[in-house]
LUMSEZA-613395 format. One record per residue (C-alpha): z, y, x. Coordinates in nm, 4 decimals, m for minus. Each point is the difference from the previous one (the first is absolute). Layout:
% LUMSEZA-613395
NODE Z Y X
...
% end
This chain:
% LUMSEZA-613395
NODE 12.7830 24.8790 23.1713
NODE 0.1084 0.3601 m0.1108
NODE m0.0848 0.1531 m0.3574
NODE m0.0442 0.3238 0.0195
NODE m0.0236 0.2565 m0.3149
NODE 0.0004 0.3341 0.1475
NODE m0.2054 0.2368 0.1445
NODE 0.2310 0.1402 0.2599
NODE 0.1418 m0.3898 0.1166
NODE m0.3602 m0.0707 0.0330
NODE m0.0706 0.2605 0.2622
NODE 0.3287 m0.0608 0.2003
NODE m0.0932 m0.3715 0.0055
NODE m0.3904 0.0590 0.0747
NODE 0.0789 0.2188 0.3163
NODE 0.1596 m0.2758 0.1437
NODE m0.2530 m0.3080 m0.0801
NODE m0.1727 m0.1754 0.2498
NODE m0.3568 0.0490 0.0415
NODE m0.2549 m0.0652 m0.1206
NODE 0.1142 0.0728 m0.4264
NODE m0.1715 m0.2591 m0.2659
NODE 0.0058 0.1325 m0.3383
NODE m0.0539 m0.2046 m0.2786
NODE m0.0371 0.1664 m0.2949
NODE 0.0741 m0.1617 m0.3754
NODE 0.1053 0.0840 m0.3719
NODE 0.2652 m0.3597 0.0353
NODE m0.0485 m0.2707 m0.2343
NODE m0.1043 m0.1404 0.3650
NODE m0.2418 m0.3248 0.0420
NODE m0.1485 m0.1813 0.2829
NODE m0.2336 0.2181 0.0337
NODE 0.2021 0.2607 0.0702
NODE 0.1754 m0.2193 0.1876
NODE m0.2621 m0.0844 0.2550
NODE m0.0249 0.3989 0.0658
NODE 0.3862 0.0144 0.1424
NODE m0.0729 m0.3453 0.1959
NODE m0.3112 0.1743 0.1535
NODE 0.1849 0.3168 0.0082
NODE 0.2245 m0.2215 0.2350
NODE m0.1679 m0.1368 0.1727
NODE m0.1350 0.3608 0.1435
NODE 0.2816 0.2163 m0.0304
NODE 0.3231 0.0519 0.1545
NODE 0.1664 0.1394 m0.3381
NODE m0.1387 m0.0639 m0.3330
NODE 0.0527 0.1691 m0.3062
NODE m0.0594 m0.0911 m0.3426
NODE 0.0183 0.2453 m0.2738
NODE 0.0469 m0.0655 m0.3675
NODE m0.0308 0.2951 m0.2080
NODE m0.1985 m0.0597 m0.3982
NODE m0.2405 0.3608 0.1050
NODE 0.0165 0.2089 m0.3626
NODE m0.2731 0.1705 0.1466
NODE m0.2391 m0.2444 m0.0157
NODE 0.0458 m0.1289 m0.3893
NODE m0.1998 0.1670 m0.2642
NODE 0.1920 0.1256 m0.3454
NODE m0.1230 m0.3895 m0.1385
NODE 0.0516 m0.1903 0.2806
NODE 0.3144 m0.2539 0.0643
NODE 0.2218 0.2334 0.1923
NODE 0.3058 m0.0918 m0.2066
NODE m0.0551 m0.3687 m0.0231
NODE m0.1525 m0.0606 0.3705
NODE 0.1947 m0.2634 0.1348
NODE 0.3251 0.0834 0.2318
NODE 0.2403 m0.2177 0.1510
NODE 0.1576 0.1058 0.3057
NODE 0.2313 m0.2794 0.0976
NODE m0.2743 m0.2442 0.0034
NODE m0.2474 0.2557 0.1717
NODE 0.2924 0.0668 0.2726
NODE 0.0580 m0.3460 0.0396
NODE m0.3856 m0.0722 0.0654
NODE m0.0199 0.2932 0.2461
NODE 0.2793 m0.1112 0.2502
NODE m0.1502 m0.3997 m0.0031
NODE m0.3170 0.1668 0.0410
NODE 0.1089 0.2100 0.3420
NODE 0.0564 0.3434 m0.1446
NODE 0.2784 0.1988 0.2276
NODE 0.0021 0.2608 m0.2604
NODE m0.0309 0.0605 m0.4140
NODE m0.0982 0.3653 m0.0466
NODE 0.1043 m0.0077 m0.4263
NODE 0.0205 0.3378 m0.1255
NODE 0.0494 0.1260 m0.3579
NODE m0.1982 0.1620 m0.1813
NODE 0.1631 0.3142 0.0396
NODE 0.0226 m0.0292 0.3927
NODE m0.3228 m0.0284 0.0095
NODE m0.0642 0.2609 m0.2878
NODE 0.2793 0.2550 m0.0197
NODE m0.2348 0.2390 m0.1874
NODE m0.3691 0.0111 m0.1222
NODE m0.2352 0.0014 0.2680
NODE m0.2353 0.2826 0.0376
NODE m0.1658 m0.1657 0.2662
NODE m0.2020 m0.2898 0.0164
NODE m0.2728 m0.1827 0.2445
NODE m0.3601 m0.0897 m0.1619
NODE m0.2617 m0.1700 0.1406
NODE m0.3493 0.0968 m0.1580
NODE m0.2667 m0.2103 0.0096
NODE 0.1054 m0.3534 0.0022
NODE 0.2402 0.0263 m0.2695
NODE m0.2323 0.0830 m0.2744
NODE m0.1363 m0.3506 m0.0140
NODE 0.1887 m0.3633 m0.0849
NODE 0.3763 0.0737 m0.0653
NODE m0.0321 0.3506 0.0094
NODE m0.2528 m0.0019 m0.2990
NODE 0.2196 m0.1954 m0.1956
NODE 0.2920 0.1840 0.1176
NODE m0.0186 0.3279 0.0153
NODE 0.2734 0.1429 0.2977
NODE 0.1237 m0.2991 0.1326
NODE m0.1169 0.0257 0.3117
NODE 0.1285 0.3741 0.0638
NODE 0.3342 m0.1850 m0.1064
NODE m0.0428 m0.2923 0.2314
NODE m0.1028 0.2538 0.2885
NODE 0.2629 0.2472 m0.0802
NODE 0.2734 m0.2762 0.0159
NODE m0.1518 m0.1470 0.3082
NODE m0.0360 0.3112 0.1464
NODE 0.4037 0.0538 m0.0581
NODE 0.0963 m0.3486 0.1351
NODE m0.1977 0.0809 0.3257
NODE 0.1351 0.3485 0.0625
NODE 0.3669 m0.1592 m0.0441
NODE m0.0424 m0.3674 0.1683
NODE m0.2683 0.0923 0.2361
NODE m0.1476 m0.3258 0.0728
NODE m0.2751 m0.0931 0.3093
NODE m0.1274 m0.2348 m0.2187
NODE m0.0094 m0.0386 m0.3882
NODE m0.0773 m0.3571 m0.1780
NODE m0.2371 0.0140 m0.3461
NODE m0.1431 m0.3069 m0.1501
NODE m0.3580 m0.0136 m0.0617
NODE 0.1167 m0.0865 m0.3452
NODE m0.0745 0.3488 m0.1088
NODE m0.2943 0.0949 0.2179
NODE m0.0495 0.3345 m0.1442
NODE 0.3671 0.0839 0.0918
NODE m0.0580 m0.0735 0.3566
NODE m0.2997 0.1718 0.0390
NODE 0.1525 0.3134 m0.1611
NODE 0.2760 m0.0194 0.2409
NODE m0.2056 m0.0644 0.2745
NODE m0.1924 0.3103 m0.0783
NODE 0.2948 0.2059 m0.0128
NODE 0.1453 m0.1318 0.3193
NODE m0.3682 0.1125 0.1483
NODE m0.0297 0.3479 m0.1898
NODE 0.3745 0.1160 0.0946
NODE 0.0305 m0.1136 0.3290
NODE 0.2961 m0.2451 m0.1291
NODE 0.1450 m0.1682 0.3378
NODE 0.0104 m0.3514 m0.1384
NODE m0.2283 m0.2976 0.0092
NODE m0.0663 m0.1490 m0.2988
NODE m0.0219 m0.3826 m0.0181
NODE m0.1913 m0.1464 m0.3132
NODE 0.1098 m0.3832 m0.0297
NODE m0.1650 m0.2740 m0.2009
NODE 0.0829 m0.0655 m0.3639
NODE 0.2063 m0.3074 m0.1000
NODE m0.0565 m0.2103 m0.3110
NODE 0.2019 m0.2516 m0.1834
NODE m0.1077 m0.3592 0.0097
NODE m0.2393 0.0635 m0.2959
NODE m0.1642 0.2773 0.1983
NODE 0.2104 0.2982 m0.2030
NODE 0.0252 0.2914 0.2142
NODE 0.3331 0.0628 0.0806
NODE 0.1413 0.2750 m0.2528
NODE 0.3489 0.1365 m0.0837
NODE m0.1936 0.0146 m0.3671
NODE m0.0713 m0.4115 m0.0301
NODE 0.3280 m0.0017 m0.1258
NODE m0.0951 0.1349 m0.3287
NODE m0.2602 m0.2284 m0.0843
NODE 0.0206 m0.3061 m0.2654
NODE m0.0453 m0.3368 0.0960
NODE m0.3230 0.0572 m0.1490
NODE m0.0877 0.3546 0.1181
NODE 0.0587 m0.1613 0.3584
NODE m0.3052 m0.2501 m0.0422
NODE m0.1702 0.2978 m0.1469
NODE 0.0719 0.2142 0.3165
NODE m0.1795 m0.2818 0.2317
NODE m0.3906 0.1338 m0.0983
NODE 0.0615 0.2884 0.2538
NODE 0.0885 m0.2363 0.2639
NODE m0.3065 m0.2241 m0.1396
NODE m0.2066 0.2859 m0.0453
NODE 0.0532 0.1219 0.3608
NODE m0.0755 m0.3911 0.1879
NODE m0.3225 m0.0266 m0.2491
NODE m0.1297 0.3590 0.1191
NODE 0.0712 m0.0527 0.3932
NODE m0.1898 m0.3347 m0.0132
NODE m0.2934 0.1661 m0.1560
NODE 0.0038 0.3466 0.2351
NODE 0.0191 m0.2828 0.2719
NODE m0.3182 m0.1642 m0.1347
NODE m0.1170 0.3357 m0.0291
NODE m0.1163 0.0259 m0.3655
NODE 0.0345 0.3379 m0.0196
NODE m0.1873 0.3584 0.1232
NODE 0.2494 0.2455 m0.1359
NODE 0.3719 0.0068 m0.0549
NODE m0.0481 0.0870 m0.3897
NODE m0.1421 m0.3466 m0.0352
NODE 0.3333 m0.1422 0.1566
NODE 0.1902 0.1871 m0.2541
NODE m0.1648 m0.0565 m0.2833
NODE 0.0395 m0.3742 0.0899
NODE 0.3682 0.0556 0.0696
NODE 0.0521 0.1868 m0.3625
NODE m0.1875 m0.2736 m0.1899
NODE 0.2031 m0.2998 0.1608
NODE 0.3566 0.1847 m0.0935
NODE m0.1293 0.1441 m0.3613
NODE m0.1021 m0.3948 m0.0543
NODE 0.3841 m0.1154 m0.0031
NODE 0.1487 0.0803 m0.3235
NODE 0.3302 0.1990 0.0124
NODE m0.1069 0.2367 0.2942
NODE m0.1112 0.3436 m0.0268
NODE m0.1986 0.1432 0.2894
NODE 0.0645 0.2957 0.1190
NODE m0.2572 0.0395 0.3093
NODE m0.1575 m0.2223 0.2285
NODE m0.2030 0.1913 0.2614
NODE m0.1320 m0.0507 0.3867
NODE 0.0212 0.2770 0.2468
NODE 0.0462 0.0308 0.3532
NODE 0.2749 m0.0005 0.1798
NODE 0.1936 0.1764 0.0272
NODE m0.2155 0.3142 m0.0388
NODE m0.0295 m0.1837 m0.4084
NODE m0.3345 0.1225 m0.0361
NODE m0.2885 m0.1705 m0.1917
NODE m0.1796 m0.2771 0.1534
NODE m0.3772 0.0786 m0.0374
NODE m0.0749 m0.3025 0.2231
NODE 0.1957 m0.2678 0.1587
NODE m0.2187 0.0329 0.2809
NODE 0.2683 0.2117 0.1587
NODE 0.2282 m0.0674 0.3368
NODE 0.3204 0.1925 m0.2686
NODE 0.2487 m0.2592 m0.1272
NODE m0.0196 m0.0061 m0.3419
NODE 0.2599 m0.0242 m0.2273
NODE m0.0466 m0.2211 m0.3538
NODE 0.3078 0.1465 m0.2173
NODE 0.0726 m0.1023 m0.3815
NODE 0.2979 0.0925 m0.2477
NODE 0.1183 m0.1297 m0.3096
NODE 0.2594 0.0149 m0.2512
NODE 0.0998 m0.3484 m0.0970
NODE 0.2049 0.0469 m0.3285
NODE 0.1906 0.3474 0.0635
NODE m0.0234 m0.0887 0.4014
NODE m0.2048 0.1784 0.2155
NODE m0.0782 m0.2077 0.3152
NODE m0.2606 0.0721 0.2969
NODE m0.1665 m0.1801 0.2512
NODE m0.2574 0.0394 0.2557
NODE m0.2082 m0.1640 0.2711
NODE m0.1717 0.1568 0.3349
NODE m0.3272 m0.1404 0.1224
NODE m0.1515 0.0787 0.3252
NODE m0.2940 m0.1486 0.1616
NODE 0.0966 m0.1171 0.3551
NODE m0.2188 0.1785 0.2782
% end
């Protein structure tokens, strides 16, 4: 496996990879879940690429930034068991050399979940993403469904600017107490951990009751969803909502052929964890 940190190696070294390019794109402090993107990566792909690169862009002025977790040995380590051919690892100011005066937004289904709670992340996450595909440029790029939102922003974008890449949403991986996989788990207490488990909870109690179809209207799924996490003491909601997917517009019936997707955050002590679930009734 070759680490590569600059911009100019990267191009040399992308003009002569096999086809077809897998990117999978991270922030390191890897886990199986990223994990299972290279392996899938790999299993499609002639070259993969991982890149691990902490996006400034994304962070707002209170967010972890300085204290996200980073450990590159270990992630590069992970990558090359995992199948990666290549470690795209830039610094900061590779990536950055100066302020950027331009950036990529996408409108519309950023202004609800995440990107209510946090204002300009996505134009960071797009902007960034937008970067790694104009320098790797991948066939296919690998997104866990972890962060729905973020794959349905980047799908958009992909759409709206005629990006040549296919982008392949894969499924979210939990722990063995059903704790999505997160770079941020490692923060939590012993304590905060069995705190975190009410989204997971939360999530399995909703599905079985959208199954049994209880509900008319998505706002009755949330308000479910919000009552269930507010119950555990220790967690602090920050939204719960239904949309569809991945246009992440309100349900006004469930009655629909749209996937829907059931989303909740929460900050357990100072740690801000999501997770989501996507029903769909089968035609």
């Amino acid at each position: 496996m070759e680490v590569i940190s600059k911009q100019k190696q990267l191009r040399q070294r992308r003009s002569e990879a096999l086809q077809p390019v897998g990117l999978v794109p991270t922030m390191g402090y890897l886990h199986e879940g990223h994990l299972s993107l290279i392996r899938r990566a790999r299993q499609e792909c002639k070259t993969v690429v991982v890149s691990i690169y902490v996006n400034p862009l994304q962070f707002g002025p209170n967010e972890d930034f300085e204290h996200y977790p980073r450990d590159l040995e270990r992630d590069l380590s992970l990558a090359q068991e995992a199948g990666a051919d290549w470690v795209f690892a830039p610094t900061p100011e590779e990536m950055l050399p100066r302020p950027l005066v331009t950036q990529v937004m996408v409108n519309e289904l950023t202004d609800r979940l995440c990107g209510a709670s946090r204002p300009g992340h996505f134009d960071g996450v797009a902007t960034v993403v937008t970067q790694l595909f104009n320098l790797i440029q991948p066939d296919r790029a690998y997104f866990g469904l972890k962060d729905a939102q973020q794959v349905a922003v980047i799908q958009r974008m992909v759409e709206d600017l005629h990006m040549p890449v296919i982008i392949v949403p894969c499924p979210t991986l939990r722990e063995p107490d059903g704790l999505a996989m997160s770079s941020r788990n490692v923060y939590l207490s012993p304590t905060e951990r069995q705190r975190a488990l009410i989204l997971n909870r939360a999530l399995q109690e909703a599905t079985k009751r959208w199954e049994a179809g209880e509900w008319e209207k998505g706002e009755e799924a949330a308000a479910y969803l919000a009552d269930m996490i507010t119950s555990e003491a220790g967690v602090t909601l920050d939204y719960a909502e239904v949309l569809t997917y991945p246009d992440l517009e309100p349900v006004e019936s469930f009655d629909q052929s749209k996937a829907v997707l059931a989303a909740v955050a929460a900050r357990v002590g100072s740690t801000r964890l999501i997770d989501n679930r996507i029903w769909q009734r089968e035609e």
